[in-house]
C-alpha positions in Angstrom: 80.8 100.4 117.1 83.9 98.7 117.4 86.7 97.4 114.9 89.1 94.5 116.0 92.2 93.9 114.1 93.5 90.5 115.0 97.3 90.3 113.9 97.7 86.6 112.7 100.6 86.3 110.8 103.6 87.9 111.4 106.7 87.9 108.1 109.5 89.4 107.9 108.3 92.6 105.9 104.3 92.4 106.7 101.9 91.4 109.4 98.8 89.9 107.9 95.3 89.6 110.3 91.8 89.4 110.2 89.3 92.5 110.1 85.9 92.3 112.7 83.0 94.5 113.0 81.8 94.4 116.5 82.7 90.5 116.2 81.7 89.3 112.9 84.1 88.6 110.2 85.1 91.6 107.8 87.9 91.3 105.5 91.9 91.0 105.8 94.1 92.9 106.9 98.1 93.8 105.6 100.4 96.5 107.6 104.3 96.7 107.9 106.1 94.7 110.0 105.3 94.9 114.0 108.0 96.4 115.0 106.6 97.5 118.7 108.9 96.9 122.0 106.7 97.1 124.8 107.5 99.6 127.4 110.0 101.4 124.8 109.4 104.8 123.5 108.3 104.3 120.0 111.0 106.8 118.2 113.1 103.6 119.6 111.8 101.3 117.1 109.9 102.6 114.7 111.2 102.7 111.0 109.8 105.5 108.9 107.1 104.1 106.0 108.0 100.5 107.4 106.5 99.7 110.9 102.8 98.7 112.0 101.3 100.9 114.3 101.1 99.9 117.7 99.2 97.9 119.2 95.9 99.5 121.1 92.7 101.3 121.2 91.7 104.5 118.4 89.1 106.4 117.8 88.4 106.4 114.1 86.9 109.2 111.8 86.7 109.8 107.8 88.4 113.0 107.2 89.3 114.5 103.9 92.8 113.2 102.6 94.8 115.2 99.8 96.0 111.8 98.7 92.9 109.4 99.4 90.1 111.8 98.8 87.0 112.2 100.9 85.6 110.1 103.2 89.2 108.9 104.4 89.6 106.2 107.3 91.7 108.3 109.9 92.9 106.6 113.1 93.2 109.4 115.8 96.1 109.5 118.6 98.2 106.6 116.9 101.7 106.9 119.4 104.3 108.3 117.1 102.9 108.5 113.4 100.6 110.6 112.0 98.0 110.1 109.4 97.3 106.7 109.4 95.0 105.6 107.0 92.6 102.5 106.5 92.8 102.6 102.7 93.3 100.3 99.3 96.3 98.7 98.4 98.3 95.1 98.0 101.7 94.9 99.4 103.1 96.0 102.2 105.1 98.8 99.4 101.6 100.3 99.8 101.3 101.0 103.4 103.8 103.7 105.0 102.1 102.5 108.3 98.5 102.5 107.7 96.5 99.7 107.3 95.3 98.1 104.0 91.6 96.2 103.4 91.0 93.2 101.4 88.6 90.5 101.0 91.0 88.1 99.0 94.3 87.5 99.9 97.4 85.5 98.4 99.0 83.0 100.8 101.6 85.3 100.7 99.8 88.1 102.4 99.1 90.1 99.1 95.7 91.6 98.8 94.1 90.3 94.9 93.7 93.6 92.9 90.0 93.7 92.7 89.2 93.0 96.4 90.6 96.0 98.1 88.8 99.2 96.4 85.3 97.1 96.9 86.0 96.1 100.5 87.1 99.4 101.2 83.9 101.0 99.9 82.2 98.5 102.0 83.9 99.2 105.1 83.6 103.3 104.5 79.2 102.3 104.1 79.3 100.4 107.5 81.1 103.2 109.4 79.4 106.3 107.6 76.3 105.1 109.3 78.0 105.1 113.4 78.4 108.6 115.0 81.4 106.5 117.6 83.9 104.0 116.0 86.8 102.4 117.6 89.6 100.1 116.3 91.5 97.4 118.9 94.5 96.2 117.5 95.1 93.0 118.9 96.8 89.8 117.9 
């Protein structure tokens, strides 16, 4: 099974996109600003808590998170950062680099309280079920 994250909109703190399962419609997406410089090292211009991962391929798992509890959305080999999550949340104050699900969102790029924690739930159902998940981060 694959994931596609299609980066859409790009502001000055958050980078807002679209969420597929192999190539249907999910949810939205909200992450930190892209902050990615192509053939740079990452540690070049990454900001701590403040930059979107970068673009690419992972190989996704749910793992147990002291912070998120079980049956957390881990992204695997991310360049430069370490646990990145797929997990609730509505600003971009809520990411620290991982990626936050929604199936409402403001013009703005805010996630509505109410659609994250469901949509989340929903996502964790669809990928519980595959024994091989990937995420492409695209825009």
């Amino acid at each position: 099974m694959e994931l596609l994250i299609k980066r859409t909109r790009f502001r000055d703190t958050i980078t807002s996109g679209q969420l597929y399962v192999d190539g249907a419609y999910f949810c939205f997406t909200l992450e930190d600003k892209v902050r990615e410089v192509p053939n740079q090292p990452v540690e070049t211009w990454k900001v701590w808590g403040e930059t979107a991962i970068p673009y690419g391929l992972y190989r996704l798992t749910l793992e147990n998170s002291p912070r998120f509890g079980p049956d957390t959305i881990t992204l695997n080999n991310v360049p430069g950062f370490s646990k990145i999550r797929i997990h609730a949340g509505n600003t971009h104050m809520d990411t620290e680099g991982c990626i936050i699900v929604g199936y409402k969102v403001r013009e703005d790029g805010v996630i509505l309280p109410g659609s994250t924690r469901t949509c989340l739930n929903d996502l964790k159902q669809i990928i519980r079920k595959e024994s091989e998940i990937t995420l492409r981060i695209t825009t």
